[in-house]
C-alpha positions in Angstrom: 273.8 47.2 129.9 270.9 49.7 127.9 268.2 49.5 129.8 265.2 47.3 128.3 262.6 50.4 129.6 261.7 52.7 127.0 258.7 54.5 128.9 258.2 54.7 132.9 255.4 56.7 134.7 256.2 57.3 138.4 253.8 57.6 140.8 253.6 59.7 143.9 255.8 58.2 146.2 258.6 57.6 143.4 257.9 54.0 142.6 257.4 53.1 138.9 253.5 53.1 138.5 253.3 51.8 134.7 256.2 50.8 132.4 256.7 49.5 128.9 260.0 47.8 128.0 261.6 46.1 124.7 264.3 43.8 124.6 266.1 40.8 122.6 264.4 37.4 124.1 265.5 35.9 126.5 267.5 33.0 125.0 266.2 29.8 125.7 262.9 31.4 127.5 259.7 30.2 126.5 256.7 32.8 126.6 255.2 30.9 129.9 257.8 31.6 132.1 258.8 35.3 131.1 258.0 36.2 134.4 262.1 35.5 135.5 262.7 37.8 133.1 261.0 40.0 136.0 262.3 38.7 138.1 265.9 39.1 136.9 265.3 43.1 136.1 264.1 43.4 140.1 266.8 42.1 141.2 269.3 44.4 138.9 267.1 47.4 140.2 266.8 46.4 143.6 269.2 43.5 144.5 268.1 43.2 148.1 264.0 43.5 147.0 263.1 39.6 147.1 261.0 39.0 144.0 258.6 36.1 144.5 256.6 35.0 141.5 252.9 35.0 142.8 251.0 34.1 139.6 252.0 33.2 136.0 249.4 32.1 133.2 249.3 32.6 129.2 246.4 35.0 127.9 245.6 36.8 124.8 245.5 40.1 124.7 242.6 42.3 123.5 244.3 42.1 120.0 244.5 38.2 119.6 248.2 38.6 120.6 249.7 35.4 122.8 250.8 37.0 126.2 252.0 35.8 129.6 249.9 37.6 132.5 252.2 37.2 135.9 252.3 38.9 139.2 254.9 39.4 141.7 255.3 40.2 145.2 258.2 41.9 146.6 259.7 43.8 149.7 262.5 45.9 149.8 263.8 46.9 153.6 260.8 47.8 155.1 258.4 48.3 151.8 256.0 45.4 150.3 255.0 46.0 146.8 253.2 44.5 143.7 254.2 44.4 140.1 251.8 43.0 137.6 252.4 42.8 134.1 252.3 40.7 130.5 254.8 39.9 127.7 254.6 39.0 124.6 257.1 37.7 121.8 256.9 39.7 118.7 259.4 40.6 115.7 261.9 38.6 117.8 261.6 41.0 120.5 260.0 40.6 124.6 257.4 43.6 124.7 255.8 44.1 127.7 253.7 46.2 129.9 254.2 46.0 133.9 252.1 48.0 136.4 253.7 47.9 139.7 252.6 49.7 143.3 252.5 49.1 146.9 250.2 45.8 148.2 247.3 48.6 148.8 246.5 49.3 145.3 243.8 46.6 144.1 245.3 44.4 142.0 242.6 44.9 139.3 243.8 48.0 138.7 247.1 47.2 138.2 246.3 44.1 136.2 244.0 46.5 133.8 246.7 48.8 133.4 249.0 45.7 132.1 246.4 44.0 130.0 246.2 47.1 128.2 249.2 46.3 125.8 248.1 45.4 122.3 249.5 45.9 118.7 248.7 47.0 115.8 
């Protein structure tokens, strides 16, 4: 399977800090519960990690664009982490933006980071 990621930014200790991923939709997914689609790509990365969705609610983006907004919480061994992030449906495509860090970062940050997707 080609990997739906086509940009990643690590951060210091090596986990993804901010990422930006295409793919076909989901079939059968509506927009409000993209986050299993999350969900589903932890547990391909990290089968062991123990995604929990914390928070899932449509927005719009800055650009009028539908969006969901989620949040996740998830360990892996001994490490508790964060990944925020929002997709949208366009051009029969799941675009998205996902910040994700360990549970110290503020959550505003990370949320700000994944907010920031918009088209044009």
């Amino acid at each position: 399977m080609e990997s739906p990621f086509v940009f990643r930014r690590r951060g210091l200790r090596g986990f993804p800090v901010f990422a930006v991923l295409v793919d076909d939709i989901p079939q059968g997914v509506a927009l409000e519960y993209t986050a299993d689609y999350m969900v589903d790509l932890h547990k391909m990365a990290l089968p062991t990690a123990y995604p929990k969705i914390k928070k899932e609610q449509l927005i719009k983006l800055s650009d009028g664009t539908a969006a969901n907004y989620f949040e996740i919480n998830w360990k892996f061994q001994s490490i508790e982490g964060l990944t925020v992030g929002v997709f949208a449906y366009k051009n029969k495509k799941i675009i998205g933006a996902v910040a994700g860090s360990l549970e110290e970062t503020p959550i505003q940050y990370l949320a700000g980071m994944a907010k920031s997707l918009r088209f044009e």
